[in-house]
C-alpha positions in Angstrom: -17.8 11.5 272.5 -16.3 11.6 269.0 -19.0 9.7 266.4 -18.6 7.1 263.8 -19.9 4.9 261.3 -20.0 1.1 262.5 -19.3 -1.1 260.5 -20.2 -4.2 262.6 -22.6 -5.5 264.9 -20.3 -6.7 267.4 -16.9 -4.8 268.3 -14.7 -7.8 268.8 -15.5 -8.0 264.2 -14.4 -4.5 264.0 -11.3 -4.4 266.1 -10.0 -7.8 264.2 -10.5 -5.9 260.6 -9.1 -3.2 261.4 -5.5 -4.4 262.6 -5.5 -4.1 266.5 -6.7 -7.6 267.6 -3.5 -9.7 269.0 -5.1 -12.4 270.9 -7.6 -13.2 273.8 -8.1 -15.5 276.6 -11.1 -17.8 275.5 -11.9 -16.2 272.2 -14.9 -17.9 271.4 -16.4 -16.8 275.0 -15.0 -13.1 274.3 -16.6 -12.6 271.1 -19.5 -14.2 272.5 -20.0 -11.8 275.6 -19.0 -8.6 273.7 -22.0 -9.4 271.1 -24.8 -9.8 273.9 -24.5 -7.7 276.6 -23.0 -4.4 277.7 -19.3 -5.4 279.4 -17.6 -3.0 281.4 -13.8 -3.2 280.5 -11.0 -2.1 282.2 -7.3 -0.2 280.4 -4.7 0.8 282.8 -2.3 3.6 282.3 0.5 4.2 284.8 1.2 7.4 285.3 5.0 7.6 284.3 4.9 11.9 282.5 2.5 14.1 282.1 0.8 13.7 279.2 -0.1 10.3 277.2 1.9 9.8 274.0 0.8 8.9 270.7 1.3 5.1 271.4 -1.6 5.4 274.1 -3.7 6.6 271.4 -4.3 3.3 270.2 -5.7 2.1 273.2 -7.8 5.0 274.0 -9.1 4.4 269.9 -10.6 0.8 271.5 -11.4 2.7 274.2 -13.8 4.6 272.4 -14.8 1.9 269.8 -15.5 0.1 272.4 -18.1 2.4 274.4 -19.3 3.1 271.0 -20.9 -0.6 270.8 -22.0 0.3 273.8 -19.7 -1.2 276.6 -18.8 0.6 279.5 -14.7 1.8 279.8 -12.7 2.2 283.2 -9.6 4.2 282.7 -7.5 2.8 285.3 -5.1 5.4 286.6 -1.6 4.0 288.0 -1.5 5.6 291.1 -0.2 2.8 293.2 1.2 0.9 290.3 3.5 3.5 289.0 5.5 3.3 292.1 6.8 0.3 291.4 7.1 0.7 287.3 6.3 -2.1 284.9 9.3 -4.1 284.3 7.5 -5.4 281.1 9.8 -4.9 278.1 12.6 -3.5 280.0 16.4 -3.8 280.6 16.8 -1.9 283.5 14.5 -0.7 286.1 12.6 2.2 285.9 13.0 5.3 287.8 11.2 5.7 291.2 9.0 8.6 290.9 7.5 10.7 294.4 3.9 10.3 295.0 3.5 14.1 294.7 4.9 13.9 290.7 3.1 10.6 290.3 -0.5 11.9 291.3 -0.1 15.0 289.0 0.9 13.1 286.4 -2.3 10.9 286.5 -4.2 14.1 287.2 -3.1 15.0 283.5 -3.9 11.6 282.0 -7.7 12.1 283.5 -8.1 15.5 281.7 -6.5 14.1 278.8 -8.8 10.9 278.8 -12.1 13.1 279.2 -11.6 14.8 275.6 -12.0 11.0 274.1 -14.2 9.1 276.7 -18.0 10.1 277.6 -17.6 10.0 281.1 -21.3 11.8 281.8 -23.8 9.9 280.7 -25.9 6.9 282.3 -23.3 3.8 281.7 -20.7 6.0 280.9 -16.9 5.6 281.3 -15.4 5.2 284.5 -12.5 6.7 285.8 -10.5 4.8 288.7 -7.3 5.4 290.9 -5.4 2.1 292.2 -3.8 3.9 294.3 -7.3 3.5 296.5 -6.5 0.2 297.2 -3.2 -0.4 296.9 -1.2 2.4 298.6 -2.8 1.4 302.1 -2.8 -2.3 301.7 -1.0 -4.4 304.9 1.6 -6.4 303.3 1.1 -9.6 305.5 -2.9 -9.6 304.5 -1.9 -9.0 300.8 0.4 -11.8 301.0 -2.0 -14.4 302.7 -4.7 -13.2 300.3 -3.3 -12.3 297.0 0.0 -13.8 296.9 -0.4 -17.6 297.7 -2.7 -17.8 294.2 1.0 -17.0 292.7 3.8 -19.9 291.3 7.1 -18.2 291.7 8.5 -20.9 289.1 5.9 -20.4 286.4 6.5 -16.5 286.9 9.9 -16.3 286.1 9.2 -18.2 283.1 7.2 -14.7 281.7 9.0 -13.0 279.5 8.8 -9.7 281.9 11.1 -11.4 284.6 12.8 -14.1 282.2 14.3 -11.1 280.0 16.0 -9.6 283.0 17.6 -12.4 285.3 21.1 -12.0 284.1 21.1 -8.3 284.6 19.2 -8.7 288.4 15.5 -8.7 288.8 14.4 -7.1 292.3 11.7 -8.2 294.5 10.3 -4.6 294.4 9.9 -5.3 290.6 8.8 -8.5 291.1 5.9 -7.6 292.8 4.6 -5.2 290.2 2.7 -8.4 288.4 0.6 -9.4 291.4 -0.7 -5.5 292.1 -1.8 -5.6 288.7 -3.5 -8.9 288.8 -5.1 -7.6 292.0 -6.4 -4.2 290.1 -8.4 -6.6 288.1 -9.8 -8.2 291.5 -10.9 -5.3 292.9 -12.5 -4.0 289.5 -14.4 -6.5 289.4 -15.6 -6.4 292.9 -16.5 -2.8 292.8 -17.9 -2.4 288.7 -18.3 -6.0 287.9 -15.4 -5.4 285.3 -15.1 -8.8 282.9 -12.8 -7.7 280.5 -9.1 -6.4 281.0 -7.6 -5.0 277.5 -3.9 -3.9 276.8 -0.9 -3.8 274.3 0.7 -7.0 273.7 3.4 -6.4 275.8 1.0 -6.7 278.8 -0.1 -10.8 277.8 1.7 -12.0 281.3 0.4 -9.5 283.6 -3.2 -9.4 281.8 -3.4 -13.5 282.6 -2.4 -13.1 285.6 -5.5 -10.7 286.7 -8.0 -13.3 284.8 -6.4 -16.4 286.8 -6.3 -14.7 289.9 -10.0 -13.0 290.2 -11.2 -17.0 288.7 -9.3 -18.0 292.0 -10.6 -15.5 294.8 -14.1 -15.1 293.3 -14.9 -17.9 291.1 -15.9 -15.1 288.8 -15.4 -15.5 284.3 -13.3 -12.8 283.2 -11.3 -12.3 280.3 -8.2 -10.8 278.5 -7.3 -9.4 275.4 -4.1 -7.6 273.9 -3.9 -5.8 271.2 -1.0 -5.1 268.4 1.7 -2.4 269.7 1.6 0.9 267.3 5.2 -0.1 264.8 5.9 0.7 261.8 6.6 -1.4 258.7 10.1 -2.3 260.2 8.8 -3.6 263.7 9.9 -0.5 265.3 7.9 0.6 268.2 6.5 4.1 267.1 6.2 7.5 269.2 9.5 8.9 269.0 10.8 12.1 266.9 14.3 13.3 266.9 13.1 15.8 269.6 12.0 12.6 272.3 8.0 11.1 272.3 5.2 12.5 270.8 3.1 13.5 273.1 -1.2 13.8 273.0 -0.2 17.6 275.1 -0.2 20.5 272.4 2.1 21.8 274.3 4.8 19.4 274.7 4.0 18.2 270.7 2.6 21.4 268.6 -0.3 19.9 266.5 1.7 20.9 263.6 4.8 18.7 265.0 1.8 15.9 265.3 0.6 16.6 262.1 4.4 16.7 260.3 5.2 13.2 262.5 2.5 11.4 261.0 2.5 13.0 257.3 6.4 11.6 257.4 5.6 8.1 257.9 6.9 5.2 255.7 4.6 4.1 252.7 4.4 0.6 253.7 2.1 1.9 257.4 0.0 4.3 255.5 -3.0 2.0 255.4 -2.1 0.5 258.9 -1.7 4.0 260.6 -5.5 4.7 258.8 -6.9 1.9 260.3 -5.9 1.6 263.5 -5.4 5.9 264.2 -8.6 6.9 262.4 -12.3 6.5 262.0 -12.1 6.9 258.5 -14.3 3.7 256.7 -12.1 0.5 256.3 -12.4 0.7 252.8 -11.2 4.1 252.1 -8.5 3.9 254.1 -7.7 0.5 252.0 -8.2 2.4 248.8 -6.0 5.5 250.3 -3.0 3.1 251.4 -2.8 1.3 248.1 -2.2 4.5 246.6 1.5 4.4 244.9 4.3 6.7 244.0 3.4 10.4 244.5 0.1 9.5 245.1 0.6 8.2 248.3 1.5 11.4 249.8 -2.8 12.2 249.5 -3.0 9.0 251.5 -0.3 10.8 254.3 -1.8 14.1 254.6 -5.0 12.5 255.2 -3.6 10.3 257.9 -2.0 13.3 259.4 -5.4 15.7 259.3 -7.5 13.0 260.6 -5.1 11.9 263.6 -4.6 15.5 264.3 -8.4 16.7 264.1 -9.2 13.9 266.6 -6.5 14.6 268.8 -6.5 18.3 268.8 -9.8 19.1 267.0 -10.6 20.6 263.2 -9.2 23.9 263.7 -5.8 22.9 264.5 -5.7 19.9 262.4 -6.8 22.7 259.1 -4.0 25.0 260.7 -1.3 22.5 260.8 -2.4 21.6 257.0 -2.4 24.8 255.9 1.3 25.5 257.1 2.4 22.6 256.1 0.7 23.0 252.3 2.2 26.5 252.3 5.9 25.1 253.5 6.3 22.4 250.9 5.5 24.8 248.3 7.3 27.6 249.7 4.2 30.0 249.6 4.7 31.1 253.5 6.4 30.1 256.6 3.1 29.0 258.7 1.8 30.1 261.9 2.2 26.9 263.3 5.9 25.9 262.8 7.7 24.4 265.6 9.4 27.2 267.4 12.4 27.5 269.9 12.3 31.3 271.4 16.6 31.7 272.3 17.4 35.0 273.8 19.3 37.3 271.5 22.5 37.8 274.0 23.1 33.7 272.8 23.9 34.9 269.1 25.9 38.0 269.6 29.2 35.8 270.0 28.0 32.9 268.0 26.3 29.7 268.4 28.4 27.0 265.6 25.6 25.8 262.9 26.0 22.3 264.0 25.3 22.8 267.6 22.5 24.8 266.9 20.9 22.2 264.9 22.0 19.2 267.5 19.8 21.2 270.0 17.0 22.2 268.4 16.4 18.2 267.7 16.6 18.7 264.2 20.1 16.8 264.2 20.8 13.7 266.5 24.6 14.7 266.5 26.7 17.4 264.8 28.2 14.6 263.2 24.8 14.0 261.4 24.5 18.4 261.1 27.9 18.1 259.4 26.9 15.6 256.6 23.7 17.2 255.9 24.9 20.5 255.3 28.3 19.0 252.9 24.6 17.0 250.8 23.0 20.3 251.1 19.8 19.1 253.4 19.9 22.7 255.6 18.6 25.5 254.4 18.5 29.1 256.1 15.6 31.5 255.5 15.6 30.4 252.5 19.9 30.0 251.3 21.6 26.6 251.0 24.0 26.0 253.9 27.4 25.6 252.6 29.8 25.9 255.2 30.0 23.6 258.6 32.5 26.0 260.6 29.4 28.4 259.9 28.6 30.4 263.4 25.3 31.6 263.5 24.5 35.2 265.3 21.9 38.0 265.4 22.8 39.2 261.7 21.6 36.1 260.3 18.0 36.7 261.8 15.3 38.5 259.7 12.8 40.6 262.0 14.2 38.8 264.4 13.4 34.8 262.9 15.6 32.4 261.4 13.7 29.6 259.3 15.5 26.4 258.9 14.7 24.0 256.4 16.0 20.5 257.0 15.7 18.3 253.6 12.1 18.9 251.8 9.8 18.3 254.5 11.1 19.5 258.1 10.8 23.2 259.1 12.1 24.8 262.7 11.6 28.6 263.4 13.9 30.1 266.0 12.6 33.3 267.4 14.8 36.0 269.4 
């Protein structure tokens, strides 16, 4: 488990200073509990890719903060939830997944969790599967059981159902909120879990668990959301122009990690510090106050420390290192996002603009076209002039072709 300097006796202090607390059921009573005994905890991932994204990492960071102070996680794996999807903050409904895709996927989010979470000591964290309890449950029983503690009118009142009757909400979807509130029940049964934690997006669906295990086991519990990882213009972060940023090296190179979060606005430096690293509050305070070309120390810090605790200190020094040596133009880096292309694709031509549209570095060749007539793309090194430019095999040297999008972005293309 990754150490840290605490700065407070009691968790519930630390996670308000440092920017994630939203709000809680019961505050008083939560702040209470969390400062005299050990509380196991429950987060719930469903299991919707592969590999967890860079917006998971904030709840994985209270994960570990949290087992730091000494209470006990349970990573809740979707495996029964996910096929239905969480209709929380969504237009449409998602797309049904197959068990078999669904069960691999939260196979990957265990591995991924164990590099953050001590799972193997005495009071560790726990790792748990809903799909235990929910993929064999007998609908009628659930019903008499589970479902009678629910008040169709005050649900469609949430925003998770209220945002989507004009465009059809389904019963299948509809049910999503009471399988949830019944993970809690049987959480609590099992590990004597109190305490269910998630992003603010999950308020409905978090009361509902704490109201329903109050009603079938007269038990306290609580809830407690915390902020959503946006940047300085309330936009939900995780997203390059080549799709999510994924916690997988492989799907996201460190280096692309590393160049994601060195790129982020001024205004979130301080934020992004706080709520992505362990560094002290105030230094990352004194780092995100930082102003003009100063602030880019404040950046590369952010970007090393999220990348060392993702990936560990040897990438996190690589990805430095090539991006040190890009900006100045001292090297090319070992660690530059890469696209290997068979050489038989260049020997007619690919056109500049599609090449850049699928490589990500370009949402459209409309975009490729007016960064190359303001002079943004650069190839191996020579300003790109001309937008009917067709790009083949002579244009690679040693079989590479560097592209430089404005100051900062770098994409090597191998053959």
């Amino acid at each position: 488990m990754i150490k840290y300097e605490i700065q407070h006796d009691n968790v519930f202090d630390e996670l308000v200073e440092r920017g994630y607390y939203e709000q809680s059921t019961h505050e008083d009573e939560v702040r209470k509990l969390l400062a005299e005994q050990s509380v196991p905890f429950y987060i719930g991932f469903d299991a919707t890719a592969d590999s967890l994204t860079i917006g998971h990492f904030i709840q994985i960071m209270v994960m570990m903060r949290m087992q730091a102070h000494g209470h006990i996680p349970i990573a809740l794996l979707g495996g029964g939830t996910t096929m239905v999807g969480d209709p929380s903050g969504r237009n449409d409904m998602r797309q049904v997944m197959t068990k078999e895709r669904i069960d691999h996927n939260a196979e990957c989010f265990k591995h991924q969790l164990g590099r953050f979470l001590d799972f193997g000591v005495e009071k560790g964290a726990i790792i748990a599967n809903n799909a235990d309890w929910l993929l064999d449950l007998n609908f009628l029983d659930f019903m008499r059981t589970t479902g009678v503690h629910f008040n169709v009118n005050q649900m469609l009142q949430l925003d998770a159902y209220k945002n989507r009757k004009n465009e059809g909400l389904t019963f299948f979807e509809f049910s999503y909120i009471l399988m949830q509130s019944y993970d809690f029940y049987r959480l609590n049964e099992e590990y004597g879990c109190l305490l269910q934690l998630g992003g603010s997006d999950q308020w409905s669906n978090i009361i509902g668990g704490v109201d329903l295990v109050r009603k079938m086991n007269q038990h306290s519990v609580y809830g407690m959301t915390f902020k959503l990882l946006t940047n300085a213009d309330g936009v939900k972060m995780g997203k390059s122009q080549k799709g999510a940023i994924w916690l997988d090296g492989e799907k996201t190179s460190p280096y692309e990690l590393f160049q994601y979060m060195r790129n982020v606005d001024d205004r979130d430096v301080e934020k992004f510090l706080l709520m992505l690293t362990f560094l002290p509050t105030d230094q990352c305070k004194k780092l995100g106050a930082l102003e003009g070309s100063e602030i880019n120390r404040g950046k590369e810090t952010l970007a090393y420390e999220v990348t060392k605790l993702i990936h560990g200190e040897e990438q996190a020094k690589k990805a430095l290192e090539t991006s040190r040596s890009l900006f100045t133009g001292e090297g090319t880096g070992e660690n530059m996002p890469t696209t290997k292309k068979n050489a038989k694709e260049f020997e007619e031509g690919i056109g500049a603009l599609n090449l850049l549209t699928e490589l990500g570095l370009t949402s459209s060749n409309g975009e490729a076209r007016r960064l190359i007539q303001q002079n943004g793309i650069e190839f191996n090194g020579e300003k790109l002039t001309d937008v009917k430019k067709t790009v083949t095999t002579d244009d690679f040297k040693d079989g590479e072709l560097i592209i430089k999008k404005g100051k900062k972005t770098y994409h090597k293309v191998q053959i």
